[in-house]
Structure formats: structure tokens, C-alpha cells
Backbone as a printed PyTorch tensor [residue, N CA C, xyz], in Angstrom:
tensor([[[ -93.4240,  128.0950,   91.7860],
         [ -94.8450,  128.2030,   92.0410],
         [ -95.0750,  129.3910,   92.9750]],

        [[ -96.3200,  130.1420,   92.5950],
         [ -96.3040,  131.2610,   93.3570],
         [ -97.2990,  130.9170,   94.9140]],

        [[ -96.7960,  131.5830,   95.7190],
         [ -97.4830,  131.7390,   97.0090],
         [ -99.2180,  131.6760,   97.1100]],

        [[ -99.6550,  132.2890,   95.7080],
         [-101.0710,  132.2040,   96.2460],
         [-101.3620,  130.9390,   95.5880]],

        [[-100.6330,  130.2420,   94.0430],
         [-101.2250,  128.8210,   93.6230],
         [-100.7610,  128.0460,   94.6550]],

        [[ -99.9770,  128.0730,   95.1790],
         [ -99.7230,  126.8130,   96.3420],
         [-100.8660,  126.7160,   97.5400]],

        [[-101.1870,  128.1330,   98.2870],
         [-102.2370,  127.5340,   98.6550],
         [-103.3230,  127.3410,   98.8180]],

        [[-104.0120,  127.6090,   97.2960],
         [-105.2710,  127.4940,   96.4650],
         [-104.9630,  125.3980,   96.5210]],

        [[-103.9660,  125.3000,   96.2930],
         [-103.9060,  123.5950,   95.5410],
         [-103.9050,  123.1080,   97.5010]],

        [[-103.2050,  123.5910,   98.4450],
         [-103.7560,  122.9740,   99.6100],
         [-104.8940,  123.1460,  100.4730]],

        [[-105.4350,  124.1520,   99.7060],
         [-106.9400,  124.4670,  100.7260],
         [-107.8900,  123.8760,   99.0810]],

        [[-107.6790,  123.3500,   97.9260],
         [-108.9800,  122.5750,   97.1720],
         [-108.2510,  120.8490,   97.9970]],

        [[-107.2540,  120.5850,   98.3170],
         [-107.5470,  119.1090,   98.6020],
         [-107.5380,  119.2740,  100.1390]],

        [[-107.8540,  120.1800,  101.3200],
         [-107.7760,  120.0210,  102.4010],
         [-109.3860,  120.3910,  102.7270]],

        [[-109.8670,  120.7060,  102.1260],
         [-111.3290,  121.3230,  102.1480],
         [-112.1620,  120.3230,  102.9000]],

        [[-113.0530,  121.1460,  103.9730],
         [-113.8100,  120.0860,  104.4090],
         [-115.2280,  120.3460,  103.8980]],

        [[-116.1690,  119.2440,  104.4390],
         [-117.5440,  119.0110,  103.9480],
         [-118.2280,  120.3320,  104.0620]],

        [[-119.3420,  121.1750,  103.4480],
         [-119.7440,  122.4300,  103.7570],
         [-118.8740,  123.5610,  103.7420]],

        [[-118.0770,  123.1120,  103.2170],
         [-116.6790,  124.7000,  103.7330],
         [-116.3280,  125.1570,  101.6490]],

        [[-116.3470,  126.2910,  101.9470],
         [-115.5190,  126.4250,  100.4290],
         [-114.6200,  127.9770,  100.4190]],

        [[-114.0630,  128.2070,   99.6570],
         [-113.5230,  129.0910,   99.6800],
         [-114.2310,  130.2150,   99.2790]],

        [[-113.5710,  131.0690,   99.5500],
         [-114.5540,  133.1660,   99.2420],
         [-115.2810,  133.0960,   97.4490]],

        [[-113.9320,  132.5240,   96.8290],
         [-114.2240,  132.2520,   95.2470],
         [-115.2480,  131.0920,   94.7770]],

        [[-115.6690,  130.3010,   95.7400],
         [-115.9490,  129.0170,   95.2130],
         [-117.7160,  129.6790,   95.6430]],

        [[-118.8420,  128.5940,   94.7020],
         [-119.7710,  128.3370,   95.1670],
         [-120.1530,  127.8270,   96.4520]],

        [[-121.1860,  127.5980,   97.7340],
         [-120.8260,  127.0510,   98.9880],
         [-121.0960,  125.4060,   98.3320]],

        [[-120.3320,  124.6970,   98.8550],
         [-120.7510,  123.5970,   99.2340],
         [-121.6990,  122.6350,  100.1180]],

        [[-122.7190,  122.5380,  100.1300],
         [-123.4910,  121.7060,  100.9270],
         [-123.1930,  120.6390,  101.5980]],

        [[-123.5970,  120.8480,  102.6130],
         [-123.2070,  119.2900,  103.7300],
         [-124.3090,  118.5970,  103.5500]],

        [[-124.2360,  117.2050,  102.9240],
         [-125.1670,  116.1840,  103.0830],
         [-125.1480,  115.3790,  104.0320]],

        [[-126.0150,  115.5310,  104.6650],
         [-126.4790,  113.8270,  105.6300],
         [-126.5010,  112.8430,  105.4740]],

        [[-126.4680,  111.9630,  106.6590],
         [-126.0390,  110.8190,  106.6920],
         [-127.7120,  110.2390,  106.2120]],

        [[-127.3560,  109.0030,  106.3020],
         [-128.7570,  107.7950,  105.8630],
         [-129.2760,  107.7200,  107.5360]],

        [[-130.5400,  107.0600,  107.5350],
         [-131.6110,  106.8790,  108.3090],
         [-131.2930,  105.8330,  108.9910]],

        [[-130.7930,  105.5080,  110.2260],
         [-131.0580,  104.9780,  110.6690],
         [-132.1510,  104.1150,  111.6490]],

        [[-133.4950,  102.9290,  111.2210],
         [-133.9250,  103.1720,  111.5430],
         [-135.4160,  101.5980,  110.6480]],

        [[-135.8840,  101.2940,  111.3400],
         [-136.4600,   99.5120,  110.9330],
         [-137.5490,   99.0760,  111.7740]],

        [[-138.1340,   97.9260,  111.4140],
         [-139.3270,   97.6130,  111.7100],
         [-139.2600,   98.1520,  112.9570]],

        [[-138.4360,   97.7150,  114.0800],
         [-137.9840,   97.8050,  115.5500],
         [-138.4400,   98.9970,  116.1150]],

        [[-138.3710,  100.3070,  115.1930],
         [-138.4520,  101.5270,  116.0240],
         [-139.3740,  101.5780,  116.0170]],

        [[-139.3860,  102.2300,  117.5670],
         [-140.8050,  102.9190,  118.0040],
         [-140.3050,  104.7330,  118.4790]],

        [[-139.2040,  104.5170,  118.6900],
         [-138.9630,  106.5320,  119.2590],
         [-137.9260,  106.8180,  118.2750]],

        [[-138.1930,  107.5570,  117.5800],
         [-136.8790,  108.2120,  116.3980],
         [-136.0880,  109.5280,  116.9400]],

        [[-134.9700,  109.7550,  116.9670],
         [-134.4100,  110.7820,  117.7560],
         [-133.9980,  111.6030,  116.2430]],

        [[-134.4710,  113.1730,  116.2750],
         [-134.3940,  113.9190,  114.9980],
         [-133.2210,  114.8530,  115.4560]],

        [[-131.9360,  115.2780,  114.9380],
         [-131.3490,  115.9210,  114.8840],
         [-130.9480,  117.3300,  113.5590]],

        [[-130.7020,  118.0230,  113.7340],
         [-130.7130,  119.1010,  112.6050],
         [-130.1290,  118.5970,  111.0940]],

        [[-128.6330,  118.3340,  111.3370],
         [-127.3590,  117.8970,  110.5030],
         [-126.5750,  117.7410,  110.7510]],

        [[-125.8540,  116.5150,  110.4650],
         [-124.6210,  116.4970,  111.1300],
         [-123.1580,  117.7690,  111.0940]],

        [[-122.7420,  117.7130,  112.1260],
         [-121.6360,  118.7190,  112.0680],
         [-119.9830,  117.9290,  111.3910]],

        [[-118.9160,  118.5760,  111.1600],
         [-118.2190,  118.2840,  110.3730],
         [-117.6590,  116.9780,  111.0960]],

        [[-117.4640,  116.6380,  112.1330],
         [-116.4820,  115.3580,  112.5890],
         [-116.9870,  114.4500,  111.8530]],

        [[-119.0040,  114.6910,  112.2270],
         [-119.9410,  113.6050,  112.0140],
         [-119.6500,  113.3130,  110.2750]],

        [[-119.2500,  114.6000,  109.7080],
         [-119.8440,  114.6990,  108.3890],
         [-118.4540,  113.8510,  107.9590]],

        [[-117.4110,  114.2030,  108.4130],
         [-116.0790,  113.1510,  108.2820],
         [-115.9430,  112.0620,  108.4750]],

        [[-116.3490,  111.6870,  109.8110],
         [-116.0030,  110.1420,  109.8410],
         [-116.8000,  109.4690,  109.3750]],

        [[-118.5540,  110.4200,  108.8870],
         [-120.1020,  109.7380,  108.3030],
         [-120.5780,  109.0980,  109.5480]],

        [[-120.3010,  109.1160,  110.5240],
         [-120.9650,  108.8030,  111.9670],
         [-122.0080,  109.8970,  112.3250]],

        [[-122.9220,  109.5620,  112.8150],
         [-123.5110,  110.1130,  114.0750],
         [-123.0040,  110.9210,  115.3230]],

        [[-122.9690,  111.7940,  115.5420],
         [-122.4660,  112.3050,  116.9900],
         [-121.1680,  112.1820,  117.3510]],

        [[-120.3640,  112.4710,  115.8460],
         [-118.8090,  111.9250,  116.4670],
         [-117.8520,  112.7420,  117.1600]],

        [[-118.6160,  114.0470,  116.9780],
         [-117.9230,  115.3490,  117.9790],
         [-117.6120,  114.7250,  119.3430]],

        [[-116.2880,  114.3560,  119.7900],
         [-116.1150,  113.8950,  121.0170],
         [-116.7110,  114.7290,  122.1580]],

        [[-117.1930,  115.6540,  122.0870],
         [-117.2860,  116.1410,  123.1720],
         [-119.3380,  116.6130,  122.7660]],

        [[-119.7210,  116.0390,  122.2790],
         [-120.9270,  115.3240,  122.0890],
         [-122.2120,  114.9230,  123.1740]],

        [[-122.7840,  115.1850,  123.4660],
         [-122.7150,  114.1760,  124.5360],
         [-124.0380,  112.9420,  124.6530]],

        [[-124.6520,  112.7830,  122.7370],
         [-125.4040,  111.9260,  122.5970],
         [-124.6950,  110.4240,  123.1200]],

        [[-123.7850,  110.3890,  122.7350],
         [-123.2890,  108.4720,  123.2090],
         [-123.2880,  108.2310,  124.3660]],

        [[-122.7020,  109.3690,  124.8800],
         [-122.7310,  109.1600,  127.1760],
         [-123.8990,  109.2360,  127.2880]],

        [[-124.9440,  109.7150,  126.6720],
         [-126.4740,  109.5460,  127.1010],
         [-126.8660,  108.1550,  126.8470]],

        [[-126.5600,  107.6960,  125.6910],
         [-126.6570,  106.0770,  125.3360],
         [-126.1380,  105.3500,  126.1350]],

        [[-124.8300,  105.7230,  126.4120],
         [-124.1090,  104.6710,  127.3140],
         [-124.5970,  104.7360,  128.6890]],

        [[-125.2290,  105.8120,  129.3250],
         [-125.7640,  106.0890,  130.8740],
         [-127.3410,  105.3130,  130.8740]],

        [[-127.6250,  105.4190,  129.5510],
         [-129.2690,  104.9660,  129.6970],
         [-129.6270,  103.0130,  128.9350]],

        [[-128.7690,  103.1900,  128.3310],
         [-128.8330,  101.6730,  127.9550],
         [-127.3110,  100.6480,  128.0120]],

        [[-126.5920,  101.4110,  128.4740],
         [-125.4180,  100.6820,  128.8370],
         [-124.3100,  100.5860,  127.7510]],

        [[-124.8020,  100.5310,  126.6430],
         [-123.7070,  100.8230,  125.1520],
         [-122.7000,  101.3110,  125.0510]],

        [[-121.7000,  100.8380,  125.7240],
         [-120.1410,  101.5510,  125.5360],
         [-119.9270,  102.6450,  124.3540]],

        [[-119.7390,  103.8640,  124.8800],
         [-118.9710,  104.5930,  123.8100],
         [-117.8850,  104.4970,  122.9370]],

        [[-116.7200,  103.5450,  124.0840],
         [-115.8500,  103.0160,  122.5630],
         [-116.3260,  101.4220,  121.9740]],

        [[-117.5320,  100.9970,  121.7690],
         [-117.6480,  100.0160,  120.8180],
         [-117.7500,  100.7190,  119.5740]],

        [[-117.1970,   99.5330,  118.7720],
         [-117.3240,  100.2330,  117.1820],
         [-118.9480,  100.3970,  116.9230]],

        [[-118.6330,  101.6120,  116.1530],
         [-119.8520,  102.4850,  115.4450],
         [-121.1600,  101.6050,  115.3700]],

        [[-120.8920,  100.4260,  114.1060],
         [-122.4600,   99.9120,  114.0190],
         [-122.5030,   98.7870,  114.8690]],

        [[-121.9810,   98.4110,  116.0880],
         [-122.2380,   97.9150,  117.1880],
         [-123.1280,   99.1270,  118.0190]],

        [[-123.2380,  100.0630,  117.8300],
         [-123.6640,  100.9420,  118.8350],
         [-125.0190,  101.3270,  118.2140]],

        [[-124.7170,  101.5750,  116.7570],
         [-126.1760,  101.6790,  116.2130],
         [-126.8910,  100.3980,  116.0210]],

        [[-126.6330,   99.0420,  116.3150],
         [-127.4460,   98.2410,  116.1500],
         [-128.1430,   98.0580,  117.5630]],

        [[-126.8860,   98.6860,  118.4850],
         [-127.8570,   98.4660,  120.0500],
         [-128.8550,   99.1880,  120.0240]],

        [[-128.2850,  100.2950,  119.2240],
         [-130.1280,  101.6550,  119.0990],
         [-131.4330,  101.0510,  118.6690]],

        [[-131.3610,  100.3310,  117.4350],
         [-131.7780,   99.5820,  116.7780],
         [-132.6270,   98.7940,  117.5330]],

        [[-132.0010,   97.8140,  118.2630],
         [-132.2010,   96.8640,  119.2850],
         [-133.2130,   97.1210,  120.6010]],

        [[-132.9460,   98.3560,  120.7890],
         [-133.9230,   99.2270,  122.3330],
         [-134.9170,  100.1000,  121.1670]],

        [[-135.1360,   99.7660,  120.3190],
         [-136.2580,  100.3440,  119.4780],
         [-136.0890,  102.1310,  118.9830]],

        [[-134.8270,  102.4260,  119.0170],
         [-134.5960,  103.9000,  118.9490],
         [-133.9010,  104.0670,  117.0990]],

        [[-134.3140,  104.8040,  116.7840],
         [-133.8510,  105.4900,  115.6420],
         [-132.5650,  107.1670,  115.3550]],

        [[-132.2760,  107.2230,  114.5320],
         [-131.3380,  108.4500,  114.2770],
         [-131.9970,  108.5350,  113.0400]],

        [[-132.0880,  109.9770,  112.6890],
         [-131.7470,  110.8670,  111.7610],
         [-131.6410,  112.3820,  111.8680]],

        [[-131.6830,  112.7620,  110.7990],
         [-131.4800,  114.3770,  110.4350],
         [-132.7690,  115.2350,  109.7070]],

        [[-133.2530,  116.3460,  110.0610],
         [-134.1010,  117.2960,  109.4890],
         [-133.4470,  117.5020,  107.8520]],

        [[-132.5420,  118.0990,  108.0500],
         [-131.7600,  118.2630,  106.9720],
         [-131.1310,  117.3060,  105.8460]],

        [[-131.4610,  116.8240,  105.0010],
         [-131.1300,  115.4380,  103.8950],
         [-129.2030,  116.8980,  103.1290]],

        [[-129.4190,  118.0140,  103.1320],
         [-128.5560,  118.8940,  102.8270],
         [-128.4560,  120.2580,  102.8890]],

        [[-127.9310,  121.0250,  103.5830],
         [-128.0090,  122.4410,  103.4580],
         [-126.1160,  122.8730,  103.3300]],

        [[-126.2270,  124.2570,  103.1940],
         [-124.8500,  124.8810,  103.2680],
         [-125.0160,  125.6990,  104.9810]],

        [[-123.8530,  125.4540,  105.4630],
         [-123.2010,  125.7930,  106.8740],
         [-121.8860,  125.3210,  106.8990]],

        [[-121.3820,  126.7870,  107.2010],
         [-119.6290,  126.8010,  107.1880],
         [-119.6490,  126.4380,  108.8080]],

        [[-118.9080,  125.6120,  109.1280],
         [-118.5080,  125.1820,  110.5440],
         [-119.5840,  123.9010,  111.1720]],

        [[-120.3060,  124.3690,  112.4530],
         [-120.9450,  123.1230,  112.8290],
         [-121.8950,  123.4220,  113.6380]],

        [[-122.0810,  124.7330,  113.7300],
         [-123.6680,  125.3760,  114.9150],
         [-124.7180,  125.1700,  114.0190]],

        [[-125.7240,  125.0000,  114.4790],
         [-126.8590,  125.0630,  114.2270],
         [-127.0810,  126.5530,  113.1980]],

        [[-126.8840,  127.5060,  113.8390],
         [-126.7570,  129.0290,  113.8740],
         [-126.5620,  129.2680,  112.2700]],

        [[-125.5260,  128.4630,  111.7960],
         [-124.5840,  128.8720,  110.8220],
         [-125.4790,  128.2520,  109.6360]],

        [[-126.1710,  127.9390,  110.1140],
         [-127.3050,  126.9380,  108.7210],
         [-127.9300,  127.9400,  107.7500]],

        [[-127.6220,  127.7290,  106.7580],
         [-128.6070,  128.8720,  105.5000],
         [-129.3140,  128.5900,  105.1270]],

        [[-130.7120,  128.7820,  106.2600],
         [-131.5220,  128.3150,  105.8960],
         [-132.4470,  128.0670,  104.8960]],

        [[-131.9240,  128.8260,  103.3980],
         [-132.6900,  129.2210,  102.1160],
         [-131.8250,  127.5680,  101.5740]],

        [[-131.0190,  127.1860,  102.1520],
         [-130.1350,  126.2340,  101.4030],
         [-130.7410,  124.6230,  101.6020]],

        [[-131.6720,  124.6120,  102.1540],
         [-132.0630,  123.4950,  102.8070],
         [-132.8950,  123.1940,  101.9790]],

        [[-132.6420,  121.4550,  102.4370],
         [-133.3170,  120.2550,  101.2440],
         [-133.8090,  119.5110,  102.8700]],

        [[-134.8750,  119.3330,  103.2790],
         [-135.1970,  117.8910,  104.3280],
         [-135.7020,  116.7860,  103.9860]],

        [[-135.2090,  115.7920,  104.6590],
         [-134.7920,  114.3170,  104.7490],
         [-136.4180,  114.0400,  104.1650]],

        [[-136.9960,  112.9810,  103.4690],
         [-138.0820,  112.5850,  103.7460],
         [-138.8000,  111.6750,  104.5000]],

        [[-139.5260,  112.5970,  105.3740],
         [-140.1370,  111.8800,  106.1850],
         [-141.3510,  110.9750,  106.1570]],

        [[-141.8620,  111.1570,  105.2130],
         [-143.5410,  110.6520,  105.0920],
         [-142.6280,  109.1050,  104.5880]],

        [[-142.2460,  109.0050,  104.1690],
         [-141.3970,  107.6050,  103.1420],
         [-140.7740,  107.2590,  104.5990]],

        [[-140.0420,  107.5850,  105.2530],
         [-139.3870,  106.8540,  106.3680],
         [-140.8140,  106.2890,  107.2670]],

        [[-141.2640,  107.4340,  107.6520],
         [-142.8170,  106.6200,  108.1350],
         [-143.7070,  105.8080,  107.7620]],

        [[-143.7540,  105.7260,  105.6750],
         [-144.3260,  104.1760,  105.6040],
         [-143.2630,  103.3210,  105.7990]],

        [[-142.4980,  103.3260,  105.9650],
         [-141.3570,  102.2970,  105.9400],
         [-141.3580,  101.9020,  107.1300]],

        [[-141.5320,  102.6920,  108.1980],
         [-140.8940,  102.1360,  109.6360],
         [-142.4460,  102.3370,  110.6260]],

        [[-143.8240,  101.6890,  110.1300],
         [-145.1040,  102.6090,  110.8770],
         [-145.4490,  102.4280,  112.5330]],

        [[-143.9250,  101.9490,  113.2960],
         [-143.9620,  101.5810,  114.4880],
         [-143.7140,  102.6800,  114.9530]],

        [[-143.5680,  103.9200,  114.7520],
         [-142.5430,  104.9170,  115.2960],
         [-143.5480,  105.3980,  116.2060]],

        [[-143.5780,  105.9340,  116.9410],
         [-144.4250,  106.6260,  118.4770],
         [-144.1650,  108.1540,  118.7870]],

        [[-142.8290,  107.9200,  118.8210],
         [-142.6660,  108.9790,  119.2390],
         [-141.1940,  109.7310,  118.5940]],

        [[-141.5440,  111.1680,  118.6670],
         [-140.0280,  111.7390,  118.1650],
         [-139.5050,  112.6380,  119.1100]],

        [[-138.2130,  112.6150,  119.4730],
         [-137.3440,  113.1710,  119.9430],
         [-136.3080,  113.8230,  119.4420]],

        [[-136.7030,  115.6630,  119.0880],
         [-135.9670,  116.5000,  118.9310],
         [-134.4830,  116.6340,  119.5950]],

        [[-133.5280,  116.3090,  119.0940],
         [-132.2890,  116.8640,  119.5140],
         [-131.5020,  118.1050,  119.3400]],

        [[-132.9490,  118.8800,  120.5720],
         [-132.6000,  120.7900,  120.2150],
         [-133.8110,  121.6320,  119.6580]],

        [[-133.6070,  122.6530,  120.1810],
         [-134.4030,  123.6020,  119.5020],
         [-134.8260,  124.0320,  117.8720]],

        [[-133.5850,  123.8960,  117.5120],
         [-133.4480,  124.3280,  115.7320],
         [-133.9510,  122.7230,  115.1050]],

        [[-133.9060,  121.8210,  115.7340],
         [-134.3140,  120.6670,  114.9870],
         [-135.5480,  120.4330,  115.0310]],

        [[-136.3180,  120.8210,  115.9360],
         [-137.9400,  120.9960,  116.0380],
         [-137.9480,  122.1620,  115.4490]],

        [[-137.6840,  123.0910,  115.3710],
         [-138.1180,  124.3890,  114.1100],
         [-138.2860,  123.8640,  112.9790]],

        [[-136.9870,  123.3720,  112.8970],
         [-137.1190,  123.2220,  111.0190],
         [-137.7870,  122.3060,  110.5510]],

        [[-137.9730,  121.2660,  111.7990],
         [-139.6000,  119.9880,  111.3560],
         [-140.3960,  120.2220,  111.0530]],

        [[-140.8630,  121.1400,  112.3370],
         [-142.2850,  121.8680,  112.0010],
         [-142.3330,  122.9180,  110.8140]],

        [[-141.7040,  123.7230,  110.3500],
         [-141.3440,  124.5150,  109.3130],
         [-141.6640,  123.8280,  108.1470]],

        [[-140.5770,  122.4550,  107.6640],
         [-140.5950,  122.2500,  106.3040],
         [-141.0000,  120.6040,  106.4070]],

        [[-141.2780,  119.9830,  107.2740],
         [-141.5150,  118.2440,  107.1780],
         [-143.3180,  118.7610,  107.4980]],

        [[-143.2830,  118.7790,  108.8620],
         [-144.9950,  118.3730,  109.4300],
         [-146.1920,  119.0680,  108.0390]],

        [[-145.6410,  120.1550,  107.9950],
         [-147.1020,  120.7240,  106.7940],
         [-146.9270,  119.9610,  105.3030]],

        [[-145.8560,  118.9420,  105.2860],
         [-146.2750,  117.7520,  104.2240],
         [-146.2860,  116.3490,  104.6460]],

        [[-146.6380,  116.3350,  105.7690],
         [-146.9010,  114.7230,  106.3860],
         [-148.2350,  114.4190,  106.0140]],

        [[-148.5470,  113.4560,  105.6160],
         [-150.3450,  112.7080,  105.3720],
         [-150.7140,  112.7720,  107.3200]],

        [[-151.5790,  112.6900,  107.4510],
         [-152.1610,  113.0180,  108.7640],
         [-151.9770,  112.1250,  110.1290]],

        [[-151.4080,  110.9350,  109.6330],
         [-151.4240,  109.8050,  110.5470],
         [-150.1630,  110.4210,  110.6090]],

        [[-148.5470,  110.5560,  110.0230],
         [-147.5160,  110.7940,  110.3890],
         [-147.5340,  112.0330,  111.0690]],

        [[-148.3060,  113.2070,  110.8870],
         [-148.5390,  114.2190,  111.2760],
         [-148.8240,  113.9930,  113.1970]],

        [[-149.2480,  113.3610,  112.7170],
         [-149.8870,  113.0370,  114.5390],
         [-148.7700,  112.2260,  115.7630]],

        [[-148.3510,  111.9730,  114.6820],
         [-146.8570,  110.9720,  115.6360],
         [-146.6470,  112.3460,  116.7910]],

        [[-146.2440,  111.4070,  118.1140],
         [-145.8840,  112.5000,  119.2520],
         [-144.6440,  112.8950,  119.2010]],

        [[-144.4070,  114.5720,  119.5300],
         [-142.8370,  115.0150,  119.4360],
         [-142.7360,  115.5190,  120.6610]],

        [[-141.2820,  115.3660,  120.5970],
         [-141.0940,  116.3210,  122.0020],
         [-139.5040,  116.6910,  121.8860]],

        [[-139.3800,  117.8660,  122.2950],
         [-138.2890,  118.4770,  122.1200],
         [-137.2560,  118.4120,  123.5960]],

        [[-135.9890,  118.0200,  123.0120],
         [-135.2950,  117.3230,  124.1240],
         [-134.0350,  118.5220,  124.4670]],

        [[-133.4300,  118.7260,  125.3840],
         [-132.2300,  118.7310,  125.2630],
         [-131.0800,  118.8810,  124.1560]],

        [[-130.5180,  119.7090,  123.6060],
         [-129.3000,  119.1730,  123.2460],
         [-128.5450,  118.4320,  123.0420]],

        [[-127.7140,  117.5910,  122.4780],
         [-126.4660,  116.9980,  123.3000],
         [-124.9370,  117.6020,  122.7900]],

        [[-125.8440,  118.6540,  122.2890],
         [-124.2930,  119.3850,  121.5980],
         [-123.5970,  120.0590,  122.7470]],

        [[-122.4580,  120.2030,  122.3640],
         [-121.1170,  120.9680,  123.5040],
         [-121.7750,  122.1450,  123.3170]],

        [[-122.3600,  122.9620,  122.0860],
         [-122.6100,  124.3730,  121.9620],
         [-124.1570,  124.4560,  122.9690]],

        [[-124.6480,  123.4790,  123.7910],
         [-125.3440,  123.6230,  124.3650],
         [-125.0680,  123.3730,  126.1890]],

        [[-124.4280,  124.0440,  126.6790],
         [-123.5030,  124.1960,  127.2390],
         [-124.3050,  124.4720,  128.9020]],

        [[-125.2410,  125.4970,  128.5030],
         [-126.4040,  126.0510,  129.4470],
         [-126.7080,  124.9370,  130.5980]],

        [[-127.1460,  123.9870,  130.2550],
         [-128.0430,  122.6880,  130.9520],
         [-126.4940,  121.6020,  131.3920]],

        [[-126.6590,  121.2360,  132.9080],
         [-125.8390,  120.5200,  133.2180],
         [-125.9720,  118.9510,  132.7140]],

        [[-124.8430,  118.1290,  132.2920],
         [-124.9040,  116.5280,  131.7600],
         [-126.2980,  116.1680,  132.5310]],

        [[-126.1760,  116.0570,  134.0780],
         [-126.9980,  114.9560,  134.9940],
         [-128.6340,  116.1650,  134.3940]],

        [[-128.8720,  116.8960,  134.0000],
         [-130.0750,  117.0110,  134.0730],
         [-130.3420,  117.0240,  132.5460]],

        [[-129.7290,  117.1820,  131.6490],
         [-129.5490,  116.6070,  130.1350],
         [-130.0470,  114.9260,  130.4750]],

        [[-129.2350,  114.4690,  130.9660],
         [-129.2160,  113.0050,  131.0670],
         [-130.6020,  112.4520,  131.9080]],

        [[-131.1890,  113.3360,  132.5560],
         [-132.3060,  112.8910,  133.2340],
         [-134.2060,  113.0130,  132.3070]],

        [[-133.4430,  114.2480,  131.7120],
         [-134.4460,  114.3620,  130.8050],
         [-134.5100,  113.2760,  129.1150]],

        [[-133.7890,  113.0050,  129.0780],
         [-133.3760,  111.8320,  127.7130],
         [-133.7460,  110.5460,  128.4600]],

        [[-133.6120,  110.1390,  129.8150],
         [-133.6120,  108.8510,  130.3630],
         [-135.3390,  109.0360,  130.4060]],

        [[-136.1230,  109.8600,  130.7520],
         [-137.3230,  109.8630,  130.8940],
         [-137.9260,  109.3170,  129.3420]],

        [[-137.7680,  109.6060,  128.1540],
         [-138.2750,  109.2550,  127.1820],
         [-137.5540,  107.9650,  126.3880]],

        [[-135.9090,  107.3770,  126.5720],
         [-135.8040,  106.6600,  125.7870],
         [-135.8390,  105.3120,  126.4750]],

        [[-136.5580,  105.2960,  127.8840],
         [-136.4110,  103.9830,  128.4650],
         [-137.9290,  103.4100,  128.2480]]])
């Protein structure tokens, strides 16, 4: 076997979510499902998940993350309880997860790297008849309130349109700028 079929055959079965090779079409990273029920009243909007998330299909699984230590500092939710123990505590304190993005193509896991011509977003008007407790939304980041306002708000019916947003913090490592305790002070102000 020659050098380049060998590792064509370990980079098509090692391939991760969004990643493709120079030859290949890109692959799109799809998002996770909505977390998110009668209960909520504050929905926390994030861009897309990045590859850990997109691997393990978790939420925020980039260890070095720092949405769960915000959970765990503000409602007590251990970071190592298993997964949907942690999203049912969200659940439970009336908080929601999702993503702007239902799919786009981005090689790696910045925000940055998003193509943005590649983008499909989540639907929102349908999550809002579904869930009409929601109050308030909480951007996780700059690029995740862009691309709301961009491609969700100018097709919301007017009542979802009006829901309050507010743009939070980060909790990504690539957001590095803003120290934990004042990350963490500004998230404790809205999800308590």
C-alpha cells in the first residue's frame, strides 16, 4: 500500500465533525437539539457547538469552558455530575441551551472560523411557540448575538421578536480578555 492511500484511509475514518480534507467537499457541523420546556423562562443562545461539544454531543464540553463553573458557582450543579443530571438542573432553575446555528461549515472551534455563507439557524419562532415562558435571552458572546439579530429576529412574529436579550460574556477559553470572577459576576446577575 502506498504512503499516500494509507493516509487518505486514516484521515477518512479519523475525521472529525466540520473538518474535511483539501479534496473533499466541507463538511458541516450540526447542532445539538434544544434544550429547553414549559419551565423556561431565560434561554442561554450560543453560536455552535465546537468540536469536543460536537463529539461527545454535549453542551460546553471543552474542559476548559467555562459555562459549567458558571453553573456550578451560581446554582450549585456539580461539574462532574453526569451530563443530563446537569441539564435537568438547568431545566429545573428555569434556564434553557441552545445554538444560533442548527449547521454551518467551520474547520476547528472559534467562532471566527464560521462560513458564514454556510449557515442554516436553529428555529426559533417554533421553539418559542413551544416554550411561550421564555423572558429573557442570554447571548453567549458577541458572534451569537450577531448572527440572531442577522438571520433569526427579522423572521420572528412580533411577540418573539420582543423577548428581552442581552449579550453576556463568553464562556469560551478563546475569550480570555475578561477575568472568571467578573465573567461569573455578570452571568450571576441574570441567571438567578
Amino acid at each position: 500500500m502506498s504512503r499516500r492511500k494509507s493516509r487518505a484511509s486514516v484521515s477518512a475514518r479519523t475525521r472529525t465533525p466540520g473538518k474535511a480534507r483539501r479534496d473533499d467537499v466541507p463538511v458541516p457541523s450540526r447542532g445539538l437539539r434544544a434544550f429547553a420546556d414549559a419551565r423556561t423562562r431565560r434561554l442561554v443562545i450560543g453560536t455552535l457547538p465546537g468540536q469536543a461539544s460536537l463529539l461527545a454531543r454535549q453542551y460546553y464540553a471543552q474542559p476548559h469552558n467555562a459555562f459549567w463553573r458558571i453553573i456550578e458557582d451560581v446554582y450549585g450543579v456539580g461539574r462532574a455530575q453526569p451530563y443530563e443530571q446537569r441539564i435537568e438542573a438547568l431545566l429545573s432553575n428555569g434556564l434553557g441551551l441552545w445554538d444560533v446555528c442548527a449547521s454551518a461549515h467551520r474547520p476547528g472551534s472559534l467562532d471566527a472560523s464560521i462560513a458564514r455563507e454556510t449557515i442554516v439557524p436553529n428555529d426559533f419562532a417554533r421553539l418559542y411557540r413551544r416554550c411561550p415562558g421564555i423572558e429573557l435571552i442570554c447571548f453567549n458572546g458577541a458572534t451569537a448575538a450577531a448572527l440572531y439579530r442577522r438571520l433569526v429576529l427579522p423572521k420572528l412574529p412580533a411577540g418573539a421578536a420582543a423577548i428581552r436579550a442581552v449579550q453576556m460574556p463568553s464562556s469560551s477559553p478563546a475569550h480570555a480578555s475578561m477575568r472568571y470572577a467578573d465573567k461569573l459576576a455578570r452571568w450571576r446577575q441574570l441567571l438567578l
